[in-house]
Residue, then its C-alpha position, 0 to 999 in steps of 0.5 A: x190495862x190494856x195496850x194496843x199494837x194497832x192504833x186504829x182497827x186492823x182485821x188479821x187473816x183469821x180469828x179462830x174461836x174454841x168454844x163454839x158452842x157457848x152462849x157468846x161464841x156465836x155473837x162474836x163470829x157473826x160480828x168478825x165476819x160481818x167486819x169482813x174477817x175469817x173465822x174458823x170456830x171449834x167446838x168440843x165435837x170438833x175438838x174436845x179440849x179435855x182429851x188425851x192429844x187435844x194439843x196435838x190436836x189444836x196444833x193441826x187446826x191453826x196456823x202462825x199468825x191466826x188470832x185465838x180466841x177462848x171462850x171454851x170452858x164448863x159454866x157453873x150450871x156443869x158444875x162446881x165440883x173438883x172435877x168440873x174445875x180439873x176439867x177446865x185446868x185440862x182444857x187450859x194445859x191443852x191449850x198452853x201445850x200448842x201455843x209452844x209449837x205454834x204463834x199465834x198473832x194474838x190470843x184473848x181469854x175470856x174470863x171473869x169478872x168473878x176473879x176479883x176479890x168479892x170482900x173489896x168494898x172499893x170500886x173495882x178495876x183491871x188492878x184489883x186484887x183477885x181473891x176468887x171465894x168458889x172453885x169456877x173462880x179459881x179455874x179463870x184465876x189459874x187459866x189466866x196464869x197459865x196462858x200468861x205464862x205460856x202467851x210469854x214464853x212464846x212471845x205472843x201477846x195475850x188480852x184478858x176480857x173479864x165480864x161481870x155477869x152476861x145476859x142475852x137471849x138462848x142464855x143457859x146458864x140460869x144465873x141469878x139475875x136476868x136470866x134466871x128471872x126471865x126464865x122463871x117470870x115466863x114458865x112460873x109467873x114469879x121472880x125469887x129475890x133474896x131479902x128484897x133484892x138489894x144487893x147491886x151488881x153490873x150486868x153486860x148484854x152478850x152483844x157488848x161483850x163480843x164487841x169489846x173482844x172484836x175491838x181487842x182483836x182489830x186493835x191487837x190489844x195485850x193487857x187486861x180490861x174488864x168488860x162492864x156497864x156503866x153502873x151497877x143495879x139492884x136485882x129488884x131493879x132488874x126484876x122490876x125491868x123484866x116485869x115492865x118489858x113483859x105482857x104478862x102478870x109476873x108475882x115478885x116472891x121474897x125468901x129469907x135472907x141467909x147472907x149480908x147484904x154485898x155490892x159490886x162496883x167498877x171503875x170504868x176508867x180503863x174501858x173508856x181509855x181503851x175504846x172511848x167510842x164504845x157504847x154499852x147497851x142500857x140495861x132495860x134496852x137489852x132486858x126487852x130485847x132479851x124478853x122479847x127473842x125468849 
């Protein structure tokens, strides 16, 4: 859960975003500078997070009292592989390697939803048992417990935002559900589910997402709140919505099913009390919106 430094909205002198180039980095510094808020945003160019003396690095680009923002890391779609999850850890180690010679007045991390066990049948929230089941999961599990433990030592407070699965237009990361089957309805013609699309999971439109990190910002939150929707929907409902928001004639292909049937669900009680006037985008809103700028 989540505790706020400031009751009401407060903007700090300066937001600094590593991973400027990603797909969620760019929404959330348009919205702090339309709040009136500084924003100073790295990307991997600037500062390659992985390299030799990236702390040292860092350590020149900030300064006490700036507000952190991580949002750097290799997505699924640049690999699963050991080295892609050693890559990740490094850019944390760097990270946590400046964070001991400079104070920040807060730092968020941007996680997952994907941390959580994947087994847990219940309804899923900020306190449920993290059980990562593949290596991009584990990497956001360990980041989480190395910031922790290095936001401590140096007495700054750290907000975690896990979103369950983004989508939004310039999306790349061509994960199944919303941006894959936007993607292929417009190049193929077709949408691929798997057995018939049953499984039931939350989608968070991009947007959404950087509001509720601004919101951690302003209100120099700590503590950890998952950035969700109201309700989970079947893939097939999703594709149904891509298909009703498009012009075009798109074919719904079935494949075999290799793996039983599983569904993801969250308990949005800890998002209610940390910002009740925050207000998700309905699904089939932002999939026409998304269908719309692809």
């Amino acid at each position: 859960m989540l505790v706020h430094k400031n009751k009401s909205p407060v903007n700090p002198n300066r937001v600094v975003i590593l991973g400027a180039g990603g797909f969620l980095a760019p929404e959330l510094a348009r919205l702090l500078e339309a709040n009136g808020i500084a924003v100073r945003a790295i990307g991997s160019k600037a500062l390659d997070l992985t390299a030799e003396g990236a702390a040292d690095g860092l350590v020149s680009e900030l300064l006490d009292g700036d507000v952190v923002v991580m949002a750097a890391g290799l997505t699924p779609d640049k690999g699963r592989d050991i080295g892609t999850l050693m890559k990740n850890l490094r850019m944390a180690e760097n990270v946590c390697g400046a964070l001991g010679r400079v104070k920040p007045a807060q730092f968020v991390y941007i996680s997952s939803d994907g941390v959580y066990d994947a087994r847990f049948s219940s309804l899923l929230n900020e306190e449920s048992t993290c059980e990562p089941t593949d290596l991009y999961n584990l990497m956001h599990t360990a980041r989480e417990k190395m910031l922790g433990q290095a936001c401590h030592a140096a007495s700054v407070p750290l907000a975690i935002v896990r979103p369950c699965a983004i989508y939004g237009p310039g999306d790349t990361h061509n994960s199944y559900g919303p941006n894959r089957f936007i993607r292929t309805a417009r190049k193929d013609g077709k949408i691929t589910l798997f057995g018939g699309g049953e499984e039931s999971r939350h989608h968070v439109f991009f947007e959404d997402v950087a509001k509720i990190v601004m919101l951690c910002v302003l209100h120099g939150s700590s503590g950890i709140i998952n950035a969700i929707t109201g309700k989970a929907v079947s893939f097939r409902e999703v594709a149904e919505m891509i298909i009703a928001a498009g012009n075009r004639e798109v074919a719904l292909e079935c494949l075999p099913r290799g793996t039983p049937v599983t569904h993801r669900n969250f308990d949005l009680t800890g998002l209610v009390r940390a910002f009740p006037d925050f207000s998700a985008t309905p699904l089939a809103v932002g999939i026409a919106r998304t269908v719309a700028q692809s």
